[in-house]
C-alpha positions as a Markdown table, in Angstrom:
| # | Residue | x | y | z |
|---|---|---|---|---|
| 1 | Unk | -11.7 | 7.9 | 8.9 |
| 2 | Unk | -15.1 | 8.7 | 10.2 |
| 3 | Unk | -17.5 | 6.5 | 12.2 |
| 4 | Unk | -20.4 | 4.4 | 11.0 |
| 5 | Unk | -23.2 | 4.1 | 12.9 |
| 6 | Unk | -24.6 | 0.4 | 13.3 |
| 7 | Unk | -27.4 | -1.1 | 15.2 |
| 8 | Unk | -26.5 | -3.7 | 17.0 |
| 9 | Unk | -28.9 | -6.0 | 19.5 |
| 10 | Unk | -27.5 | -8.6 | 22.4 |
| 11 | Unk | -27.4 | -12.5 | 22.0 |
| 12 | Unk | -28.3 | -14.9 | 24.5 |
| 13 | Unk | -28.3 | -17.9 | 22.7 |
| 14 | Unk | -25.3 | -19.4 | 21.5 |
| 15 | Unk | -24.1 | -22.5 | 19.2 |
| 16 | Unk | -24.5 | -23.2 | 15.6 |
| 17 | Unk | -28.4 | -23.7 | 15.8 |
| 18 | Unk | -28.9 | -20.3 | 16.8 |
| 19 | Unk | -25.6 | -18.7 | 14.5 |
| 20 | Unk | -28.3 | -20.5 | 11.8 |
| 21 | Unk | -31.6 | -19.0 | 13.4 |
| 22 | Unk | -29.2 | -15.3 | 13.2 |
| 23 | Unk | -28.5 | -15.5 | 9.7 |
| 24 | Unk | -31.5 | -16.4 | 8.8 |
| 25 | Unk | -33.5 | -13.4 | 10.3 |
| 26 | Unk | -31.0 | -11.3 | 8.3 |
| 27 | Unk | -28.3 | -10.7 | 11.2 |
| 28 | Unk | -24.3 | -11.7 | 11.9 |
| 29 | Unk | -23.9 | -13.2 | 15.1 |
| 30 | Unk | -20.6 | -11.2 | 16.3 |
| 31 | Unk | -18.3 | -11.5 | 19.4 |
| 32 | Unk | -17.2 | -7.6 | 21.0 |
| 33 | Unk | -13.9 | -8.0 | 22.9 |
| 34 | Unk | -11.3 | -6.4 | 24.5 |
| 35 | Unk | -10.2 | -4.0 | 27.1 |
| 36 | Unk | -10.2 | -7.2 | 29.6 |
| 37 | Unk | -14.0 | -6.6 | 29.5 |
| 38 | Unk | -16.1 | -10.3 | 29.1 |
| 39 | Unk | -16.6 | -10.8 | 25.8 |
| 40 | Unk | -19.7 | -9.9 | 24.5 |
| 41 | Unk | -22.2 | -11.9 | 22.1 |
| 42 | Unk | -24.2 | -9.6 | 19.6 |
| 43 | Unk | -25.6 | -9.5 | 16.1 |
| 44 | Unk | -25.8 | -7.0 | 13.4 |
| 45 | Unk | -27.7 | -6.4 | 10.3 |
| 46 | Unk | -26.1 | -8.0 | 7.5 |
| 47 | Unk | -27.0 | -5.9 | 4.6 |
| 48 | Unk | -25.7 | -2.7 | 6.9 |
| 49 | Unk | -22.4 | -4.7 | 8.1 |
| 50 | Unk | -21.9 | -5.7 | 4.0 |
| 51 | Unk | -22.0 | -2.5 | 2.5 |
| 52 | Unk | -19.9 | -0.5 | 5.5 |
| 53 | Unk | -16.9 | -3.0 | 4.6 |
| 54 | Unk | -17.4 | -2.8 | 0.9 |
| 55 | Unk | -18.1 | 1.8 | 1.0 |
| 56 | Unk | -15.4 | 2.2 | 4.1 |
| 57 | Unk | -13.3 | -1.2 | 4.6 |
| 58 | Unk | -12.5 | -2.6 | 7.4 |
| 59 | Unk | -11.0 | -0.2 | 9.2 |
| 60 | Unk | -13.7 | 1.9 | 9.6 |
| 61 | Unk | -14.8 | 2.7 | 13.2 |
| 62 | Unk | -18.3 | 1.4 | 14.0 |
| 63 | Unk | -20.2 | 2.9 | 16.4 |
| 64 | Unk | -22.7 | 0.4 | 17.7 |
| 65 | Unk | -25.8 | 1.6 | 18.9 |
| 66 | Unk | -27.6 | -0.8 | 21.5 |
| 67 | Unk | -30.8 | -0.2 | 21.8 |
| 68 | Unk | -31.3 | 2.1 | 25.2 |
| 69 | Unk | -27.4 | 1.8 | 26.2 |
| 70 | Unk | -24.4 | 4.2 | 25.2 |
| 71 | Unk | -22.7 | 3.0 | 22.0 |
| 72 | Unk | -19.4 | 1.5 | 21.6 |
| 73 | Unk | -16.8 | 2.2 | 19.6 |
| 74 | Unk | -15.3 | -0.7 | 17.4 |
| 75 | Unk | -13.1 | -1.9 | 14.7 |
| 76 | Unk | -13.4 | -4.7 | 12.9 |
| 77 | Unk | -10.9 | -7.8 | 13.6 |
| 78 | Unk | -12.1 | -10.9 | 11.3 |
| 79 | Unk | -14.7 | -11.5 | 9.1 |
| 80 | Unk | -15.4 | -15.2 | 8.7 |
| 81 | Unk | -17.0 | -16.0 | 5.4 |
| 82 | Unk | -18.5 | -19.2 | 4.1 |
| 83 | Unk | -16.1 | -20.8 | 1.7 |
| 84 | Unk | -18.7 | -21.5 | -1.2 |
| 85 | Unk | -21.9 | -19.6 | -0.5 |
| 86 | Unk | -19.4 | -16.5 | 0.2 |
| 87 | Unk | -21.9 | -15.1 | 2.9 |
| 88 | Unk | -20.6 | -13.7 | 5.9 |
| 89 | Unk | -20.7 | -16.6 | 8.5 |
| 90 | Unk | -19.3 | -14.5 | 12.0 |
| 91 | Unk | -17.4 | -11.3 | 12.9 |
| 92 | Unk | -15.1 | -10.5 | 15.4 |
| 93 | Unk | -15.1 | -7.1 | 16.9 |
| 94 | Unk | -12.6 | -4.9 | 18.7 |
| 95 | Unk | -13.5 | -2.4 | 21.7 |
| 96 | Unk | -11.6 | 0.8 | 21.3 |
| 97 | Unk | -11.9 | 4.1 | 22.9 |
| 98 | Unk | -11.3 | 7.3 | 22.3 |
| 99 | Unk | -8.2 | 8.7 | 22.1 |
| 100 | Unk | -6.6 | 4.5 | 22.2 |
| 101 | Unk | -4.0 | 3.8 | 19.6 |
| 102 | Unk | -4.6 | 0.7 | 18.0 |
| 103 | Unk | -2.2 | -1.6 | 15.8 |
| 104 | Unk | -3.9 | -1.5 | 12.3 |
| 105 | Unk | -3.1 | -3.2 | 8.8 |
| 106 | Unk | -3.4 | -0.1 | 6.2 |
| 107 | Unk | -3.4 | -0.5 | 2.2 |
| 108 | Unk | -0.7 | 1.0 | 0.0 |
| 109 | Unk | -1.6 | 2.6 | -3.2 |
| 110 | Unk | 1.5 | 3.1 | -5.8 |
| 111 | Unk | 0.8 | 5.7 | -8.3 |
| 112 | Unk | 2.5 | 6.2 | -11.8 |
| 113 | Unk | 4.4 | 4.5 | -14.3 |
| 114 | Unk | 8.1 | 3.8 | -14.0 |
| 115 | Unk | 10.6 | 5.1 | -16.5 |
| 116 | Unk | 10.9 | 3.4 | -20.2 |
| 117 | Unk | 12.2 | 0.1 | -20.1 |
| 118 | Unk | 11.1 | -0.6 | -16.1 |
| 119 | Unk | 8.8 | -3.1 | -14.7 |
| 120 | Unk | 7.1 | -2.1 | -11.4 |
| 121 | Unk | 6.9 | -4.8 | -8.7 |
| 122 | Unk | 4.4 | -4.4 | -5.6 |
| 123 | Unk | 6.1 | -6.5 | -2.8 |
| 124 | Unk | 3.4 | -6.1 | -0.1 |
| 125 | Unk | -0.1 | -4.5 | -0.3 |
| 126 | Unk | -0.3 | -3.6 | 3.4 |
| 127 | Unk | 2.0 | -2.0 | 6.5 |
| 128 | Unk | 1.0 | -2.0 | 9.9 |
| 129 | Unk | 1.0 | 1.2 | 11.8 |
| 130 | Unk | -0.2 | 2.5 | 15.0 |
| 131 | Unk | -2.9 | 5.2 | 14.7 |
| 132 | Unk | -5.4 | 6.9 | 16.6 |
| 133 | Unk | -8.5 | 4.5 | 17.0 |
| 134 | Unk | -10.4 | 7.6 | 15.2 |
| 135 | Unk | -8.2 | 8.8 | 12.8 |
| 136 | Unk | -6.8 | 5.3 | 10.9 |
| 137 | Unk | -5.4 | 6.6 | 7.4 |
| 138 | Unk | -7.5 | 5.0 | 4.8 |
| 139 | Unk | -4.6 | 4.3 | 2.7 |
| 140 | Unk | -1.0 | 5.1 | 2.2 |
| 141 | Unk | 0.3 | 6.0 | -2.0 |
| 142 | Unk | 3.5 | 5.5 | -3.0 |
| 143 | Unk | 4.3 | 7.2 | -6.4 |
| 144 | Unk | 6.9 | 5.2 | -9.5 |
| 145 | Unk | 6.2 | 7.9 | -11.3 |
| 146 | Unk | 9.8 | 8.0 | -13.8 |
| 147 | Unk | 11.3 | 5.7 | -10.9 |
| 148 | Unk | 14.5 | 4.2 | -12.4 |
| 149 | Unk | 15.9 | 0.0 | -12.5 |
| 150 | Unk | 17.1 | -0.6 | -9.0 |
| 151 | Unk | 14.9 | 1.7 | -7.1 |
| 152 | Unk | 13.5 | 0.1 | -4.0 |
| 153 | Unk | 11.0 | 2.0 | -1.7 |
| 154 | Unk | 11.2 | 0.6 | 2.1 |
| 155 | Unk | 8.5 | 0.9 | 4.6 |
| 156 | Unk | 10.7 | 3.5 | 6.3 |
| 157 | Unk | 10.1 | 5.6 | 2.8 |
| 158 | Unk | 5.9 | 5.2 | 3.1 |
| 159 | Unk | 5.0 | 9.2 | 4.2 |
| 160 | Unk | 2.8 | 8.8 | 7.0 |
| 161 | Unk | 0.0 | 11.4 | 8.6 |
| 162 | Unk | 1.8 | 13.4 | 11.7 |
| 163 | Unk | 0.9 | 11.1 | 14.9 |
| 164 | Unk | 0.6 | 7.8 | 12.8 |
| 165 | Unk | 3.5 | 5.1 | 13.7 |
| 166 | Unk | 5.3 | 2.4 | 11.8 |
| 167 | Unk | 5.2 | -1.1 | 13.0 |
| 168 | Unk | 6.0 | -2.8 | 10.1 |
| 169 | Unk | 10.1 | -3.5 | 10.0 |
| 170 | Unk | 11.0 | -0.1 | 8.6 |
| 171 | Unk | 13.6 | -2.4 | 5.9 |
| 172 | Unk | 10.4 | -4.1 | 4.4 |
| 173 | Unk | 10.5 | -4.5 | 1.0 |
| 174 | Unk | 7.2 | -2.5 | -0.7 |
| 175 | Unk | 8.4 | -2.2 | -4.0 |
| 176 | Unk | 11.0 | -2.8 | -6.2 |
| 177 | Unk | 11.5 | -1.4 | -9.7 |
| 178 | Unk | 13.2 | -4.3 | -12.2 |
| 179 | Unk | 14.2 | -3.6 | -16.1 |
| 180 | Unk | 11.3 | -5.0 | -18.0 |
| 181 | Unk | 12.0 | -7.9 | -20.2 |
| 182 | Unk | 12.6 | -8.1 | -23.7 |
| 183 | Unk | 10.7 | -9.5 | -26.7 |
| 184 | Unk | 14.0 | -11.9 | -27.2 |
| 185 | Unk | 14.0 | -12.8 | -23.4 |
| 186 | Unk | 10.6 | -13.4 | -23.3 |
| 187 | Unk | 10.7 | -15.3 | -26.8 |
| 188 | Unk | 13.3 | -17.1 | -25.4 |
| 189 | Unk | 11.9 | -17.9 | -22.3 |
| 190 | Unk | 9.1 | -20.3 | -24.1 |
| 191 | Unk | 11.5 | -21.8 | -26.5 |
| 192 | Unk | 13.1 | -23.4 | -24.0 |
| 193 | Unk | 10.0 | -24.4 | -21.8 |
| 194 | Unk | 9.3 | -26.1 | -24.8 |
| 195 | Unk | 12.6 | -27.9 | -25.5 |
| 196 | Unk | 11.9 | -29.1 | -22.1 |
| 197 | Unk | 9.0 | -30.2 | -22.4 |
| 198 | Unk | 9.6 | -32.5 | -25.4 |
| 199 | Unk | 12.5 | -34.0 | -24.0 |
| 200 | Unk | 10.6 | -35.1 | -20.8 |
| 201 | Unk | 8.2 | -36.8 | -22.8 |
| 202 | Unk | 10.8 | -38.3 | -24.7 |
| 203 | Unk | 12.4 | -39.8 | -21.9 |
| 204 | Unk | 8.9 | -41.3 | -20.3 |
């Protein structure tokens, strides 16, 4: 995954007054951390911040450029967002350096259809690897394509780039493949959710 370059300016003032006074000038106040370094309070541009999650995720490595220093490198840890006004509220970042392994959360992709009569189940969306700080897969695929009832595919079976390590329990679960339902069962199914239902009416 390639780096994003992002301008990125020092706080001094801190508290929710001036979090409001950030946002308002178009900025997310953010917190830099790690590397036993002091934490360090900064904003960036929210338009900028926005679109590099939406086009590149949040596993894309930032490279934040302070104005007159050398930049850091960074990966994004938490993005707080406002629970009705869905605007970005704070962000946590994490120092990395080059050549660092980092513990990351990468999304799986299943491809294809299962064979006739199959119904494909995604147990989990993400595994957690280790990976080079500058060279975090942007996604693993797992293909179903013609995958038979009672195929399972285990976090151990998840291909992974050379250098890339699992850290997800190599027995997880990631997806099962089930035999689909049939018109009876599923007809059935809502017969008797509504036998039940009348008779608990009945009763009250």
């Amino acid at each position: 995954m390639s780096q994003v370059r992002l301008a990125a300016e020092s706080r001094t003032e801190f508290g929710k007054g001036a979090a409001r006074r950030t946002r308002r000038a178009g900025k997310i106040p953010a917190v830099l951390y790690g590397h036993g370094s002091d934490p360090k309070h900064l904003s960036l541009p929210a338009l900028e911040f926005a679109r590099v999650v939406r086009e590149h995720g949040r596993n894309a490595v930032l490279s934040l450029d302070f104005e007159g220093a050398t930049p850091e490198l960074a990966l994004t840890k938490t993005v707080t967002v406002h629970p009705l006004k869905n605007y970005i509220e704070h962000v946590d970042l994490l120092l990395v350096q080059r050549g660092e392994k980092v513990n990351i959360e990468v999304s799986i992709v299943v491809n294809g259809e299962g064979g006739p009569g199959t119904l494909v189940n995604q147990e989990l969306t993400v595994i957690e690897v280790a990976a080079d700080a500058l060279n975090i897969p942007e996604q693993f695929e797992v293909s179903v394509q013609g995958a038979t009832e009672g195929t399972q595919i285990l976090a151990s079976q998840v291909t992974l780039p050379e250098g890339v390590e699992l850290v997800t329990d190599p027995d997880t679960l990631i997806v099962s493949v089930n035999a689909a339902p049939t018109a009876a069962q599923l007809d059935g199914g809502e017969s008797e959710g509504e036998g039940e239902g009348e008779g608990d009416a009945s009763e009250s």
